[in-house]
C-alpha positions as MATLAB code, in Angstrom:
seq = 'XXXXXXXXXXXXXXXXXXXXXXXXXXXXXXXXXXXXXXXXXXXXXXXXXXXXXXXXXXXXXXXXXXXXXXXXXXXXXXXX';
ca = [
       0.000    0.000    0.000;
       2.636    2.271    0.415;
       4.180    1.795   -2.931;
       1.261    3.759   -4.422;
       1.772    7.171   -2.280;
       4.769    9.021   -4.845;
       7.885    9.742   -2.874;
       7.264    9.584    0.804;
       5.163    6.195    0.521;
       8.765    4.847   -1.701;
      10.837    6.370    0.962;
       8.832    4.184    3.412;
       8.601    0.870    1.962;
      12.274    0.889    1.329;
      12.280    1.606    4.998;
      10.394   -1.167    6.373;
      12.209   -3.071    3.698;
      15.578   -2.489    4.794;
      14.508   -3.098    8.194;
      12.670   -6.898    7.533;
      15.906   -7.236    5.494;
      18.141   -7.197    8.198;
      17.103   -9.938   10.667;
      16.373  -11.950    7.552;
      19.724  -11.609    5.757;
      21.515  -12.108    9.732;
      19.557  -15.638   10.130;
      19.580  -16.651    6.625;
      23.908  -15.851    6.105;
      25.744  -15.344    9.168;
      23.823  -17.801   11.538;
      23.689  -20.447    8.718;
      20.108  -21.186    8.196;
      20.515  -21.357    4.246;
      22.698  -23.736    4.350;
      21.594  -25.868    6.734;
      18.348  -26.006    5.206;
      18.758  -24.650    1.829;
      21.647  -26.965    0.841;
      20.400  -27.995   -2.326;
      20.340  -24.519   -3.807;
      22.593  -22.434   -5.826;
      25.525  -20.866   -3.921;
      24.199  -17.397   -5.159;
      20.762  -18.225   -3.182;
      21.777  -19.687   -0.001;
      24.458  -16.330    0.243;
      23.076  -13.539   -1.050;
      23.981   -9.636   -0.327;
      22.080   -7.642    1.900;
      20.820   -4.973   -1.091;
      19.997   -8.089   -2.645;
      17.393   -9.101    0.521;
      16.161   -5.958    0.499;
      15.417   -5.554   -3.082;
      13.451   -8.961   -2.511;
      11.327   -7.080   -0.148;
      10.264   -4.632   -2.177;
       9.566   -6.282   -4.977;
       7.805   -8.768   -3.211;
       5.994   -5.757   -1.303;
       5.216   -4.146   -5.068;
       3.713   -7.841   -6.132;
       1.415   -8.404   -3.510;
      -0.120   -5.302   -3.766;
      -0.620   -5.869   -7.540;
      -1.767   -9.240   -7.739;
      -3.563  -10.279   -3.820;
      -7.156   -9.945   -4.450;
      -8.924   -7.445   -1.931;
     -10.794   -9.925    0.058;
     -12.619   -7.283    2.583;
     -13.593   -3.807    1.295;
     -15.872   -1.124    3.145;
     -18.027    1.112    1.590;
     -18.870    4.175    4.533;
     -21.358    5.794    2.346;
     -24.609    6.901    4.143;
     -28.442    8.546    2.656;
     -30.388   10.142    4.957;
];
């Protein structure tokens, strides 16, 4: 939702991208989860670079606004 406000809404989601990106890229690299459980992959996969994890965010951000369905919408319109 915050891809669609120009500028600010960018600035944001690059934000809270950066900052999922961080705890993901620490467990994933550095504490070994990928290849513990990821063995199978390509090396480029189970170590990737921390622009790289957040650039996965984003765009992952980006498609689930585009393509998730709006299950629940409100309409607060009122006649009197």
């Amino acid at each position: 939702m915050l891809n669609k406000i120009p500028l600010v809404g960018w600035l944001l989601a690059i934000f809270f991208a950066f900052c999922l990106a961080v705890p993901f890229w620490l467990l994933w690299t550095v504490f070994g989860i990928g290849e513990t459980y990821a063995y199978w992959l390509p090396d480029v996969y189970r170590h990737p670079g921390f622009f790289d994890c957040v650039a996965i965010f984003v765009v992952v951000s980006i498609l689930k606004d585009v393509f998730v369905p709006k299950i629940v919408s409100a309409n607060n319109s009122s006649s009197s």
